[in-house]
Structure formats: C-alpha cells, structure tokens
C-alpha positions in Angstrom: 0.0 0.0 0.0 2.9 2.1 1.1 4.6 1.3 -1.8 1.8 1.9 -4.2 1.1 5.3 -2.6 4.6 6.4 -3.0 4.5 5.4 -6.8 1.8 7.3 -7.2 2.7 10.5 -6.1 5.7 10.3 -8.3 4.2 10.0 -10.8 2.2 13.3 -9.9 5.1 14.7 -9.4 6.8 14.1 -13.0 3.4 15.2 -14.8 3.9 18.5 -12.8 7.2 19.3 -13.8 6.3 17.9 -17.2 3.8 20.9 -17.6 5.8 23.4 -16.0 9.0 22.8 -18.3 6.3 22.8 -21.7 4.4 26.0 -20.5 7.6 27.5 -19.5 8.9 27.0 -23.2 6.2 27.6 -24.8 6.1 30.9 -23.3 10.0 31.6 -23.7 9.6 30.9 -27.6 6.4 32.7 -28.1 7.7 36.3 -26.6 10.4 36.6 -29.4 8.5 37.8 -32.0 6.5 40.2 -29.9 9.7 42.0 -28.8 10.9 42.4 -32.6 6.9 43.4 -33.7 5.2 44.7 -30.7 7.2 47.8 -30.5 5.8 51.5 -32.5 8.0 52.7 -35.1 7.5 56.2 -33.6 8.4 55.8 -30.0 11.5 56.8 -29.0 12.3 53.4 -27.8 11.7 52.2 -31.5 14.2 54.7 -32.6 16.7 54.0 -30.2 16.1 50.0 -31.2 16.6 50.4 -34.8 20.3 51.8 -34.0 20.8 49.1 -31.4 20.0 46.6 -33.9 21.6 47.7 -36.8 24.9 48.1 -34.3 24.4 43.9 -33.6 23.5 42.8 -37.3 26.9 44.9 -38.5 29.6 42.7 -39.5 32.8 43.8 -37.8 35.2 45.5 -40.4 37.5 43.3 -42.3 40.9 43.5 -42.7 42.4 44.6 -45.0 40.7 47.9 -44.6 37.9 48.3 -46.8 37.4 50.8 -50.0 36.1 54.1 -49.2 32.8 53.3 -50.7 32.1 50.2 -48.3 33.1 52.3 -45.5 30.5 54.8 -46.8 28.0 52.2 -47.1 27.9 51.9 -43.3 27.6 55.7 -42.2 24.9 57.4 -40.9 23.6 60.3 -43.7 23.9 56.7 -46.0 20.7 55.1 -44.1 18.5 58.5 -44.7 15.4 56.2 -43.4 16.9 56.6 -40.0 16.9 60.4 -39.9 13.3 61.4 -40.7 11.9 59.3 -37.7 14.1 60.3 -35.5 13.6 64.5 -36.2 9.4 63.7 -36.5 9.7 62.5 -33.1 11.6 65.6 -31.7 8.5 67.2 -33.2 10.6 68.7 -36.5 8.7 67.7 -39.1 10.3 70.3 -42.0 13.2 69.0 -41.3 12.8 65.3 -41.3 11.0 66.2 -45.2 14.0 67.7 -46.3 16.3 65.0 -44.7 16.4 62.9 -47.8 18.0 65.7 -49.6 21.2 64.7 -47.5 22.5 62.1 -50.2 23.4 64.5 -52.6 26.8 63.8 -54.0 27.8 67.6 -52.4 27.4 66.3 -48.6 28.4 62.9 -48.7 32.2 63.5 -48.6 31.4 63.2 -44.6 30.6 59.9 -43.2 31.0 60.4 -39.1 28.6 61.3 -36.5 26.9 64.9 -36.4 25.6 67.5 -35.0 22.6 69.2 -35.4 20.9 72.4 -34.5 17.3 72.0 -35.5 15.1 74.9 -35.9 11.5 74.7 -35.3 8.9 74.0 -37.7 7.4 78.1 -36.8 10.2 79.5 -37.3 11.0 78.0 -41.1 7.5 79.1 -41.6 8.5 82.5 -41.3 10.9 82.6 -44.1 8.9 82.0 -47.2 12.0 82.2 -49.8 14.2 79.9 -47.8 15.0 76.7 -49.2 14.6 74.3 -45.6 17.1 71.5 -47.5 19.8 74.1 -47.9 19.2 75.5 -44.5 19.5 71.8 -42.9 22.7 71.6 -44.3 24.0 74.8 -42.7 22.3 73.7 -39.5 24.7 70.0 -39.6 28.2 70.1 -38.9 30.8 67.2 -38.7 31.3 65.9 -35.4 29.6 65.6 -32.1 29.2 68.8 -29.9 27.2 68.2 -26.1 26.3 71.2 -25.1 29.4 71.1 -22.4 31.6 70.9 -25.7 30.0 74.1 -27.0 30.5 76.1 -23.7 34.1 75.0 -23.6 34.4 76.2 -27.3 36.6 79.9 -27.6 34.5 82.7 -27.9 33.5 83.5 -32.0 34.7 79.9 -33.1 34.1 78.8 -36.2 32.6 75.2 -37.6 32.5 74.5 -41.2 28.9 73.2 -41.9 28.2 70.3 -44.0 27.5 73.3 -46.8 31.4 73.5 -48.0 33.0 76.9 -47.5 30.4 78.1 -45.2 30.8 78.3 -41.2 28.5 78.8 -38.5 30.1 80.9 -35.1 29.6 79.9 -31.6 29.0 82.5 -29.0 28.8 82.0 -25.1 26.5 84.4 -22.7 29.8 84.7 -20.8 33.6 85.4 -22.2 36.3 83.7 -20.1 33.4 81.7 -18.0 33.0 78.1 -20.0 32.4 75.9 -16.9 29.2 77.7 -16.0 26.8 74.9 -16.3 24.2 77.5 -16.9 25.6 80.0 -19.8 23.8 80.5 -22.6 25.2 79.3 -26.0 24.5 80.8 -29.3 25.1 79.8 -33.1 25.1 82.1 -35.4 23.4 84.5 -32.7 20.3 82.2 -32.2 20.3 80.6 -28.4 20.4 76.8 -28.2 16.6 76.7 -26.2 16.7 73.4 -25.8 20.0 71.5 -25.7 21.0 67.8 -26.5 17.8 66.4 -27.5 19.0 63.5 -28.6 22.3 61.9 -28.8 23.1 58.1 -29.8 26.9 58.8 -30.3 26.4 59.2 -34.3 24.2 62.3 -34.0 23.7 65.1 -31.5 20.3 67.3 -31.9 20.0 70.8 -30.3 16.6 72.7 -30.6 17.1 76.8 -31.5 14.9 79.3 -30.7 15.3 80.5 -34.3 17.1 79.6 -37.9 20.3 80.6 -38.7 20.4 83.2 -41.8 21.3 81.9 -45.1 25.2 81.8 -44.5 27.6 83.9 -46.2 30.4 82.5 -49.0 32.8 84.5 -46.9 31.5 83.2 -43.4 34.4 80.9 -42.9 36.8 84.0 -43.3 36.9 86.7 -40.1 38.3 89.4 -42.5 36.5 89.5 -45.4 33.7 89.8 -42.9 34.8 92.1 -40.9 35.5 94.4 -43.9 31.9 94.1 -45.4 30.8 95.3 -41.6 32.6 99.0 -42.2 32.5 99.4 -45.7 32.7 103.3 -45.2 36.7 103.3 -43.7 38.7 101.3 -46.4 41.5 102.2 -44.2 40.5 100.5 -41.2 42.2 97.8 -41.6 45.4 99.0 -41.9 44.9 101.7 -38.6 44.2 98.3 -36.6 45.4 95.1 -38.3 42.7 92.2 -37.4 44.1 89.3 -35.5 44.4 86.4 -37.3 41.1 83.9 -37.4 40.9 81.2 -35.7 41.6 77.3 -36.9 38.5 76.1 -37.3 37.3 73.4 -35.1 36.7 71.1 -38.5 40.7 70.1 -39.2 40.9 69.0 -35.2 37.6 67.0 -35.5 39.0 65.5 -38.9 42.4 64.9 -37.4 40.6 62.7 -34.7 38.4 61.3 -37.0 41.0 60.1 -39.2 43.3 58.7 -36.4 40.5 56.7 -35.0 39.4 55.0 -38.3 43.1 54.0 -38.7 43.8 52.8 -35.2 41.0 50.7 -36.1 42.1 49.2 -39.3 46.2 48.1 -39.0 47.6 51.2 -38.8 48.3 52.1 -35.2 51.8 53.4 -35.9 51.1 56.5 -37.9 47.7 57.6 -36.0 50.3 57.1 -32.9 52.4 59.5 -35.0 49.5 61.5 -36.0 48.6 62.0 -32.0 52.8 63.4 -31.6 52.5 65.7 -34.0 48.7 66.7 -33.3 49.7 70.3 -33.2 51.9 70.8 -36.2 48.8 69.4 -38.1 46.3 70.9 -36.8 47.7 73.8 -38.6 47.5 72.7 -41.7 44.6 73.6 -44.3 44.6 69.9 -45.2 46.9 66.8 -46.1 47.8 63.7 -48.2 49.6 61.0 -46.2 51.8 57.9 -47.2 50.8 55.7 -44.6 52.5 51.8 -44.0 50.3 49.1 -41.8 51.5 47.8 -38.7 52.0 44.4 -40.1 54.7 46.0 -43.1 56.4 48.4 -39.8 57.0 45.5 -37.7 58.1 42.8 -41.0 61.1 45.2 -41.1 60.2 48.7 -43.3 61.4 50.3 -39.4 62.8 53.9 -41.2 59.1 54.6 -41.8 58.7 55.8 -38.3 61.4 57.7 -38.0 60.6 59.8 -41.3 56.9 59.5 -41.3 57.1 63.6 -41.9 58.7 62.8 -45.5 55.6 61.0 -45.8 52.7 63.8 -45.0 52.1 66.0 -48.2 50.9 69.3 -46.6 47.9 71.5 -47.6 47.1 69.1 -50.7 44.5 67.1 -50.7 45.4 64.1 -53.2 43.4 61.7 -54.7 44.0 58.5 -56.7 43.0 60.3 -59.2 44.6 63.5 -58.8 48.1 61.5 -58.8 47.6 59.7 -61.7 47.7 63.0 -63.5 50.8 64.0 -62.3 53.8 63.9 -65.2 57.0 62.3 -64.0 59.0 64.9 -62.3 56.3 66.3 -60.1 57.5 67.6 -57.4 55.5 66.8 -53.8 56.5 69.2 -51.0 56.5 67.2 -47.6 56.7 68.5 -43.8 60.2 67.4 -44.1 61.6 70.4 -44.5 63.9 70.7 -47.5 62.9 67.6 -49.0 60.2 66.2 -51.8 58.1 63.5 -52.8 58.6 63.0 -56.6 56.3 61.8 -59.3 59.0 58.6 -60.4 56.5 56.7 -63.0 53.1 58.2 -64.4 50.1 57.1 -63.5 47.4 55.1 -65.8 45.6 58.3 -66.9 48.6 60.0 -68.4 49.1 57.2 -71.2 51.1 54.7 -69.6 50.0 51.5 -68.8 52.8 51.2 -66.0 51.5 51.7 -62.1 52.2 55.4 -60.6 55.5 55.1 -58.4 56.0 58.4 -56.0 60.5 57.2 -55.4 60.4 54.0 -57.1 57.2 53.0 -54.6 53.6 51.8 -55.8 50.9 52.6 -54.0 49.7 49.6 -52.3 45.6 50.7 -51.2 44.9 54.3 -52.6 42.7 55.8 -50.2 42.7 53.8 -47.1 40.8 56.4 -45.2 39.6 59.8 -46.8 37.5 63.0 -44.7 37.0 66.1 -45.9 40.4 66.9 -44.9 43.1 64.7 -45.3 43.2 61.3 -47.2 45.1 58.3 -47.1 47.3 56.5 -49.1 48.8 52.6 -48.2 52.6 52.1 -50.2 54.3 48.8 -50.4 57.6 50.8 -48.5 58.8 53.5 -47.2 60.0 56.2 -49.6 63.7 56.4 -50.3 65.2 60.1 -49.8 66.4 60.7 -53.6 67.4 63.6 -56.0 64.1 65.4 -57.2 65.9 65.6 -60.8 67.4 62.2 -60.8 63.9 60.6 -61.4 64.0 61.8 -65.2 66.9 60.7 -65.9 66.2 57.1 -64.6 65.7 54.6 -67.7 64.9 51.9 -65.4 61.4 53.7 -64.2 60.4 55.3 -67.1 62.1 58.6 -66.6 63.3 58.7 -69.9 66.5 57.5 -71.7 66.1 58.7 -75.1 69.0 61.0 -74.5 69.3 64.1 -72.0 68.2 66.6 -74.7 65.1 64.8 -75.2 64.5 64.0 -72.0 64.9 67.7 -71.0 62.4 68.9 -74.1 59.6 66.3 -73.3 59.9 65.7 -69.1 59.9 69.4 -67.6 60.5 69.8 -63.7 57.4 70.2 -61.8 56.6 71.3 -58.4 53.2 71.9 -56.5 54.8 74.7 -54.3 53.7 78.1 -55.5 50.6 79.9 -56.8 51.7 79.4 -60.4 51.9 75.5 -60.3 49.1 74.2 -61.8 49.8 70.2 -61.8 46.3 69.6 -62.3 45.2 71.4 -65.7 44.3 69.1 -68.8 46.9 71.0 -70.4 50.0 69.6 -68.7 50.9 73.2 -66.9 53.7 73.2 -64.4 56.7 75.1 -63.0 60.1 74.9 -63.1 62.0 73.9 -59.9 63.0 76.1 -57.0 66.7 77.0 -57.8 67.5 76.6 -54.2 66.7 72.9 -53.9 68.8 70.8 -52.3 69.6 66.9 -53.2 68.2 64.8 -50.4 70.4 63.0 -48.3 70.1 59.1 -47.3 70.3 59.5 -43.8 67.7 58.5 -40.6 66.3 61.4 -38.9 64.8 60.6 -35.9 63.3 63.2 -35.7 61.1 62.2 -38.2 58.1 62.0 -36.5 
C-alpha cells in the first residue's frame, strides 16, 4: 500500500514538472516575436532599437581595410530612413521632409557622426524664400558637440557646416566663464533653447529658438567679414590690423576622425604618429599622407617611423585620381623640410600602362581612409630620400633615356609649391624647380616623427 502510494505520487510529481518545463517553453519561444513586432515605429524606444540593432546585425570590419565606398556604405547620412523618424519625433517635421536631400553627392564627402541644430517648424514658416534643404545643411556640422563641448568652445569659433565653405560661429553668454553649467550658448546669434535632444553617439540634436540666416560664401573667413561690416573706412584695416582667425574646429575633428578610423584598421603606428605631432597638423589647411600598416612596420620597413614627416604632403588634398595626372617629375613638397616627394613613374591616366610610383614605390591601397580633410594613401615601403631631378633621368622607371636633350624637351620639372603650379590642368601646366633645392640626403632622422 505504502509502496503503491509512494508510486503514485511520483508519478504526480513528473506530470507537474512535465507541464511546467512545456508552459515554461512555450512561453519563452512565443515572446520573441512580440519583442521584434510589438514595438511603435515612432516611439523613441523604437528609434533607439533600430540603431541598437543595426549596431548587432553589423559585420565587424575586415581586414584589409575596406574601399572608401564600403566604409560609406555603413555611415549614418547613407541610411536617410533613419533620420526622418528620429527629427518627427523631436516634433521637427520640415526638417525630417527635407532629410532625404542629405544624399546629394555635395554632402556625402562626410561619413561620421553629427551635429545638429534643428530649428522649429514656426520659425521655417516665417521665411517664405528659404529653401529648408539648404538650410538643414548649414544647420549639420561634422562631429559631435554636447552642449558642455560648445561652452568649452573659444568665444566667436568657427565650424564649417556640412554646406562646404560656409561656417556657423559659436558664441557664449559669458567670455572667459565656460564651466558655468548654466551660460547661454548661441550659433550664429540664435540661443540653443533646448540643448542635447538626442544623442546616440552618431548624432547630436539641439533645438534653437530661431534659424540661422542663409550663410555667407565668406562666413568661414573673419576678415572679409569684418570688412563688409565697415564698408565706409577702407583704411581700417590697416589703422588696426585684425588678428588672425581662428583654426577652425573642422581640421581638429577630422584629425581625430582620421586617427581613429586608422587605429582601427592596421595602422596604429602612424595615427600614434599622428597624435605626436597633433599640433603641427592641426595647422594645416589639409593633407595627403603615405601611410605603412602595422604588419609591413614590424616585418622590417622600421625607417618609416622615423621619417613619417617625409611622408605627409601638406595643404594638398590628393586623390588617386589627382596622382595619376601628375607627369613624372612632379615635385611633392612634404613636412620634411627641405625635402620632396617625386612623381617617379606616371600614372594610368597620363598614357602609360605602368602603375604610378611616387621614389620607385607603388601605391599599395589608394585611399585607405579619406575626410573632408586629409586622405590616405597605403605604399608597399617607405619612400627612399632621392634627387628630385634624378627621377628623369632614370631609364629603369620610365624617366626617360632617349637621351638628355630629349628628356629635357619632353619631361619638364614640376613642383606643387607656389601659386603658379598648376599640376592639375588638362593642359600639362607646371613650374620649373626652386633654384635653391637641395639633393636629399640618405640619412635616418629621428626626428622624423
């Protein structure tokens, strides 16, 4: 009886957990699709889950590093669905119509986060002749700015917008005071009413309490400006010379941008270089560097990091395709000082079926990594310091060798320094060499970097 009694409540007891274990799955498997389904599209949260999703579903970059069009593929302005939703929400509906504009070929140069300062839908109202898609691209600049980033900013700083050549200014309520939590910020003169709306780390929104005017061609430069603002004493200027604008804030956010992306992708060695000489570059207008991966450093090519500076091409922006139109004997100043990059073998475009060598090197990648500001080149090794006429004469590479005298009629020298150069024309136009030039020397600075 005992034993019978015992049995039974056993098998009670397996028939319990029997259920529990079904229900309990069932229930685990049926909630899955109710999370991916049950969710608005216009809630925030639903907003906020279509970035944390698309961050899971990304495949993690390759290497190699990708072409520049892949990378673009993956940026923010490329997935325009995501932008409309998120500026309807915030309650700016003229904007989020005129966000599709944003992949125009003019504005997708820039593929990083932004920010935005987003007028309200009232105050576009009140200009009838404004064109909202223009003025949401002079309300977006590269980069992400909190509004503790803007009181920090100096006082008249200016940001190139994603408009090219135009620049909105930042004001403070306060001059020397930037850690006052509760200043007042201002761009172009219209308060920031309602600061960081929304932030996801690849865009930043800022409500005004206006628009910003239609901005000037000459808004990026302080003196032009400043002497449309007294056009009655031609002579001001010279009574009380104007200090000397400001760097904008858009070569330090592509500096960063650009040593990220490379950290990121093999080449820690030069963004570590990159970071050394942060304020050297900053300087600069813009820059074309000659970059070796980590793997290629360490193999052995060990004189790249002391001479990476005979590797940066300052305030030129190069292209693949802007090289391949170089003639042989084009010089390339560098930041070593003294010493030039030069054009050894023409490119495809100028006739020759032979791959561009800059000193006897091919380009490995062209365009590695590529901002508004400065793009990046991958070579097979590092650039030997040679003569910037020897390169003509060299039969070897394609210099010439039909004799001096016709290598001197048909291969002229060519520089980029100088407002005369003109490298780029379709007519071939260059200029002669600096008489001054010196021969490089084959020796290791280490002070390259």
């Amino acid at each position: 009886m005992a034993s019978s009694l015992r049995f039974a409540l056993l098998l009670s007891m397996i028939s319990i957990l029997v259920t529990l274990c079904f229900s309990s799955a069932t229930s685990v498997h049926g909630a899955q699709p109710s999370s991916s389904h049950g969710v608005p599209a216009t809630s925030t949260h639903g907003v906020q889950a279509s970035f944390t999703s698309s961050k899971i579903t990304a495949p993690p970059p390759s290497l190699p590093l990708s072409p520049p069009h892949e990378i673009q593929d993956h940026s923010f302005f490329s997935q325009t669905a995501l932008l409309p939703p998120i500026l309807s929400h915030l309650g700016f509906h003229e904007l989020a119509t005129a966000a599709p504009s944003l992949t125009d070929l003019s504005v997708s140069a820039w593929n990083g986060p932004s920010t935005l300062f987003a007028p309200s839908d009232a105050s576009l109202r009140t200009c009838l002749s404004c064109s909202v898609p223009n003025l949401l691209r002079e309300h977006i600049v590269p980069g992400l700015f909190t509004i503790e980033y803007l009181r920090r900013l100096a006082f008249g700083t200016k940001i190139e917008t994603l408009s090219p050549g135009r620049c909105i200014t930042v004001t403070s309520e306060t001059f020397k005071n930037y850690n006052a939590s509760d200043s007042k910020v201002f761009i172009g003169g219209v308060e920031i009413t309602q600061p960081d709306l929304f932030n996801n780390g690849l865009l930043v929104v800022h409500g005004l309490q206006g628009f910003i005017a239609p901005l000037s061609p000459f808004s990026c430069e302080v003196e032009r400006l400043t002497s449309l603002s007294f056009p009655f004493h031609p002579d001001h200027r010279a009574q009380e010379p104007i200090q000397p604008p400001t760097q904008p804030a858009i070569m330090r956010l592509m500096l960063r941008d650009a040593m990220l992306r490379l950290r990121n992708n093999g080449f820690s060695i030069l963004s570590l270089a990159m970071k050394v000489k942060y304020a050297e570059l900053v300087s600069l207008n813009n820059m074309t560097v000659f970059a070796l991966d980590d793997a290629s450093i360490f193999s052995g090519s060990h004189s790249y990091i002391s001479n990476v500076r005979f590797h940066i091409v300052p305030n030129h922006v190069l292209t693949m395709a802007d090289l391949d139109k170089l003639p042989v004997g084009t010089s390339l100043p560098t930041l070593d000082r003294g010493q030039s990059l030069v054009i050894t073998t023409a490119g495809g475009s100028g006739g020759s079926t032979a791959p561009l060598r800059i000193n006897y090197v091919r380009i490995k990648v062209p365009e590695v990594m590529r901002n508004l500001k400065i793009v990046v080149h991958s070579v097979f090794l590092p650039f030997p310091h040679i003569h910037p006429v020897a390169a003509v004469y060299d039969e070897i590479l394609g210099g010439g060798g039909g004799g001096s005298d016709e290598v001197n009629n048909q291969v002229p020298d060519r520089t980029l320094e100088g407002i005369t150069c003109a490298p780029f024309e379709s007519h071939g136009g260059g200029c002669p060499m600096p008489p001054n030039a010196k021969p490089a020397v084959e020796v290791e600075d280490h002070h390259g970097l």
